[in-house]
mmCIF file of the C-alpha atoms, coordinates in Angstrom:
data_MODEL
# 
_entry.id   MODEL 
# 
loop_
_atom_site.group_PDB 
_atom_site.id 
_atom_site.type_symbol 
_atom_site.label_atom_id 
_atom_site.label_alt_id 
_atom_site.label_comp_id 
_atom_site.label_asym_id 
_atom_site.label_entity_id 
_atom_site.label_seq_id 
_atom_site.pdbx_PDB_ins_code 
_atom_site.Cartn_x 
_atom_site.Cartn_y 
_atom_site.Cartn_z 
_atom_site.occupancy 
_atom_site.B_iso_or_equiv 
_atom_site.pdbx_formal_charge 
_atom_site.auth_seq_id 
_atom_site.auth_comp_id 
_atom_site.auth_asym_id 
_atom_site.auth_atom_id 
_atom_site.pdbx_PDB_model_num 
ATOM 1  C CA . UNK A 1 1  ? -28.784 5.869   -47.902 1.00 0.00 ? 1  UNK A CA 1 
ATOM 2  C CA . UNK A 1 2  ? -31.845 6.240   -45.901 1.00 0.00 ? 2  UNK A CA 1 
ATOM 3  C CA . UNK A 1 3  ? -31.896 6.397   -41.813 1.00 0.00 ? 3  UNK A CA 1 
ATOM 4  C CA . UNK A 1 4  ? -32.504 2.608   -41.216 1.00 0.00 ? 4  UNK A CA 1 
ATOM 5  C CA . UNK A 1 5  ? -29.475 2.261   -43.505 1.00 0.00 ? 5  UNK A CA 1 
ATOM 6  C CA . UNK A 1 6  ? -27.201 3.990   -41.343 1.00 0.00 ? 6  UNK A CA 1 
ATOM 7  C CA . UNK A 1 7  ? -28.133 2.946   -38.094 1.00 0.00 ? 7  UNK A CA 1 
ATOM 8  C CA . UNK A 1 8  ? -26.520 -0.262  -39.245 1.00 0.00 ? 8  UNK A CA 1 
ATOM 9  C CA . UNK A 1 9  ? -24.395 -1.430  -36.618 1.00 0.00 ? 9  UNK A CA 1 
ATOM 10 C CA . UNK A 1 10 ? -23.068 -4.790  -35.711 1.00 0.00 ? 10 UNK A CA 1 
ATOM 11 C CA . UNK A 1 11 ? -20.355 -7.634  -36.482 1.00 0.00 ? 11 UNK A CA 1 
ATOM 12 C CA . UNK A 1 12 ? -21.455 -9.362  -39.705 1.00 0.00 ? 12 UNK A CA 1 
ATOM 13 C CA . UNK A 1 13 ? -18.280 -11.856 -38.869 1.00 0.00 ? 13 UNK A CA 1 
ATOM 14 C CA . UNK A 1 14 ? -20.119 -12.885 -35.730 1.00 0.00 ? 14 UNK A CA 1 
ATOM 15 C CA . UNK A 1 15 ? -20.395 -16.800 -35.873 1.00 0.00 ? 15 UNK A CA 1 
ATOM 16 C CA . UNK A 1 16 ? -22.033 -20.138 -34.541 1.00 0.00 ? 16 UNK A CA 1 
ATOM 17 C CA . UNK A 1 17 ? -19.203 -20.789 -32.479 1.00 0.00 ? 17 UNK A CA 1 
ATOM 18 C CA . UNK A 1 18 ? -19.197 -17.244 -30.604 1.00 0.00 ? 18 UNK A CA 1 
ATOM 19 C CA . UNK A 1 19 ? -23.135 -17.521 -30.266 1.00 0.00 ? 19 UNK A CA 1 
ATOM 20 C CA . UNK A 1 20 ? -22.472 -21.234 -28.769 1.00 0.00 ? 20 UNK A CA 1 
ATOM 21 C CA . UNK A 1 21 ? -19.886 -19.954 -26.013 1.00 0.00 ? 21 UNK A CA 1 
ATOM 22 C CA . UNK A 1 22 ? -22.973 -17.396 -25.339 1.00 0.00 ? 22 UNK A CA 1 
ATOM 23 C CA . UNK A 1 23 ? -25.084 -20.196 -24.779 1.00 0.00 ? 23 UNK A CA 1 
ATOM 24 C CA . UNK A 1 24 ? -23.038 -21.844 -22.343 1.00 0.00 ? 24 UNK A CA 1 
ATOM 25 C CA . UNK A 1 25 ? -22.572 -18.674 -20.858 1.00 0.00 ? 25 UNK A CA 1 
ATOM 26 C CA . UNK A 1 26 ? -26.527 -17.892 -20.176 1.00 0.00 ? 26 UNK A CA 1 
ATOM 27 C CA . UNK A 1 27 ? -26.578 -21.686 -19.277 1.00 0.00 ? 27 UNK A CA 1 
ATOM 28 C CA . UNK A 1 28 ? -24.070 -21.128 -16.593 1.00 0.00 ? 28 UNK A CA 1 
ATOM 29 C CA . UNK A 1 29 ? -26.348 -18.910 -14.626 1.00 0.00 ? 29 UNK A CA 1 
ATOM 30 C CA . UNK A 1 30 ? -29.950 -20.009 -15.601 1.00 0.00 ? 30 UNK A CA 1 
ATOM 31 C CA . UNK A 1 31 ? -30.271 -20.017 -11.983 1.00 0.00 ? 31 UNK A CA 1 
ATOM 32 C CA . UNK A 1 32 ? -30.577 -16.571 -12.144 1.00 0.00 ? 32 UNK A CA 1 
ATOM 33 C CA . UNK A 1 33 ? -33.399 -15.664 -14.000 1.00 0.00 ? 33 UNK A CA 1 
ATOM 34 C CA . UNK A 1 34 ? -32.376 -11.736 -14.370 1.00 0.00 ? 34 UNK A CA 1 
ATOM 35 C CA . UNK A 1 35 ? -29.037 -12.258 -15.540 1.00 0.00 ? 35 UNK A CA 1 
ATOM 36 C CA . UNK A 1 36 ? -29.869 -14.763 -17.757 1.00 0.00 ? 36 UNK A CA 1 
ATOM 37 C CA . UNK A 1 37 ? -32.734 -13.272 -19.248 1.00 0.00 ? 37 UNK A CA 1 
ATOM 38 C CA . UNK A 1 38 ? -30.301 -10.115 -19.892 1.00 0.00 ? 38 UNK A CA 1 
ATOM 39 C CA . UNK A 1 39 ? -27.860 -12.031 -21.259 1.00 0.00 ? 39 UNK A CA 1 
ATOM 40 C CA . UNK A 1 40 ? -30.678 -13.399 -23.710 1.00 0.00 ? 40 UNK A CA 1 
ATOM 41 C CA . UNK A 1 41 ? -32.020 -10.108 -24.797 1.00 0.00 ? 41 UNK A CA 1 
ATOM 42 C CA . UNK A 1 42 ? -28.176 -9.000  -25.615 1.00 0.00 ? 42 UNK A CA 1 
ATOM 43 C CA . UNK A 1 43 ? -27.279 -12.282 -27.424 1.00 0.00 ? 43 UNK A CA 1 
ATOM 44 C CA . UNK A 1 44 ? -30.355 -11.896 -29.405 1.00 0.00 ? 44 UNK A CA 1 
ATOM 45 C CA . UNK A 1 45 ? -29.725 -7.962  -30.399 1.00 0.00 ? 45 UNK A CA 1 
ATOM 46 C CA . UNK A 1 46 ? -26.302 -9.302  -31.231 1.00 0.00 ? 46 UNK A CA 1 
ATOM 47 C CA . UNK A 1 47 ? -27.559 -11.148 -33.604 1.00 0.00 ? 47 UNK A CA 1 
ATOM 48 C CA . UNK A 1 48 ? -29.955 -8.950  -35.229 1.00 0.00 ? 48 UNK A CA 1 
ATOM 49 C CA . UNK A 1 49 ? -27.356 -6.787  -35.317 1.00 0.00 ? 49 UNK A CA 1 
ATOM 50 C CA . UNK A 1 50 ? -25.146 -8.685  -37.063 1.00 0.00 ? 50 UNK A CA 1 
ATOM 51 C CA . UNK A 1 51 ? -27.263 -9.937  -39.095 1.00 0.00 ? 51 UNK A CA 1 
ATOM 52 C CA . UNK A 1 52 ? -28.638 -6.238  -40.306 1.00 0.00 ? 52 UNK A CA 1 
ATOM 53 C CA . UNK A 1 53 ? -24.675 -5.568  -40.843 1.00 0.00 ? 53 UNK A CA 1 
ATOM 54 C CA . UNK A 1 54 ? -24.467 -8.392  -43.600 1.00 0.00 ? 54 UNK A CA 1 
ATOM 55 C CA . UNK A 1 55 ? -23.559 -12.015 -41.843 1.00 0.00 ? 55 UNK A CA 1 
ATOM 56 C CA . UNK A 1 56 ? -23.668 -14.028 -44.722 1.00 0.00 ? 56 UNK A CA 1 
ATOM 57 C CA . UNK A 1 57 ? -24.724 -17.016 -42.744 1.00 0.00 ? 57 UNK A CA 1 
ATOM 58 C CA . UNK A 1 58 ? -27.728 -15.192 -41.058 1.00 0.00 ? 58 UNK A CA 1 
ATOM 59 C CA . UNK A 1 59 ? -30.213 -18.448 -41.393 1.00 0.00 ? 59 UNK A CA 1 
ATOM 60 C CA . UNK A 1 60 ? -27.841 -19.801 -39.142 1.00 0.00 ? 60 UNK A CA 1 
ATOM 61 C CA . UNK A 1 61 ? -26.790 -17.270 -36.811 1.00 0.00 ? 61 UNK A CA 1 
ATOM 62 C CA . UNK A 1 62 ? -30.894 -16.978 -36.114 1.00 0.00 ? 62 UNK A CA 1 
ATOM 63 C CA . UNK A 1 63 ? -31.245 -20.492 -35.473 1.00 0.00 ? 63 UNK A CA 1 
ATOM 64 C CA . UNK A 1 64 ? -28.368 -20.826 -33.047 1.00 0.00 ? 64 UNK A CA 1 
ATOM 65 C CA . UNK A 1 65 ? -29.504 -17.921 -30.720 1.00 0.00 ? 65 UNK A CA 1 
ATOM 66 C CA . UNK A 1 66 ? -32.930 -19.193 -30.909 1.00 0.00 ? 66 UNK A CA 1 
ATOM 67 C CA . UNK A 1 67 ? -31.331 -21.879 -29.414 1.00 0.00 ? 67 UNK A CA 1 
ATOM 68 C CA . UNK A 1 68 ? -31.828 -20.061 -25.957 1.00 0.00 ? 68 UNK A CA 1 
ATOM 69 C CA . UNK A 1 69 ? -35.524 -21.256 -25.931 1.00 0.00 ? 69 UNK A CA 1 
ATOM 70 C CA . UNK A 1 70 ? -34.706 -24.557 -24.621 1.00 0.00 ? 70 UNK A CA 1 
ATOM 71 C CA . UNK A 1 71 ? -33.019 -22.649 -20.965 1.00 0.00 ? 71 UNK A CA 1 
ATOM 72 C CA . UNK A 1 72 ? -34.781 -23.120 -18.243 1.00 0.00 ? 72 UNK A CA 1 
ATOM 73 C CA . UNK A 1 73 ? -34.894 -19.755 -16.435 1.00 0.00 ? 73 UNK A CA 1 
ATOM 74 C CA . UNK A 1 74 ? -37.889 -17.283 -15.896 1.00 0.00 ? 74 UNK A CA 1 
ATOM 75 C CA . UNK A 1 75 ? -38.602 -14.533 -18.362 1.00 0.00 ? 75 UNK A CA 1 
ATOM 76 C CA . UNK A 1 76 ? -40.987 -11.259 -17.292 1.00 0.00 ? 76 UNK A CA 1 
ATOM 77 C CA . UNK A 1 77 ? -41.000 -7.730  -18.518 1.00 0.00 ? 77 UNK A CA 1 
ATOM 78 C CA . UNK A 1 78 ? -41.736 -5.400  -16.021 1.00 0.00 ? 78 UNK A CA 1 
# 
């Protein structure tokens, strides 16, 4: 097993549903652009990570959380 093997960490049973309460979730306080900009960045890691753990529906996991693109709050890095 090499190291990007077993830094493998995540919940490959994560699904559309859970990502879709996220959504609404970030939606809920697109008026604040930090917290909804965090609560992008960790719904998309999520995913990644469950993803790199094995989800077997990963096409759609992606597309869901990509979903986020179409929120209306500011994003900046500082």
């Amino acid at each position: 097993m090499n190291e990007i093997e077993q830094t493998r960490v995540g919940d490959p049973q994560l699904t559309a549903e859970d990502i879709a309460r996220r959504l609404a979730e970030i939606h809920a306080v697109q008026d604040d652009n930090e917290a909804a900009h965090g609560l992008e960045d960790a719904l998309h890691r999520d995913v990644l990570a469950a993803i790199a753990a094995g989800a077997p529906d990963a096409e759609l996991l992606a597309a869901a959380a990509l979903r986020t693109e179409t929120l209306d709050f500011g994003r900046w890095c500082a």
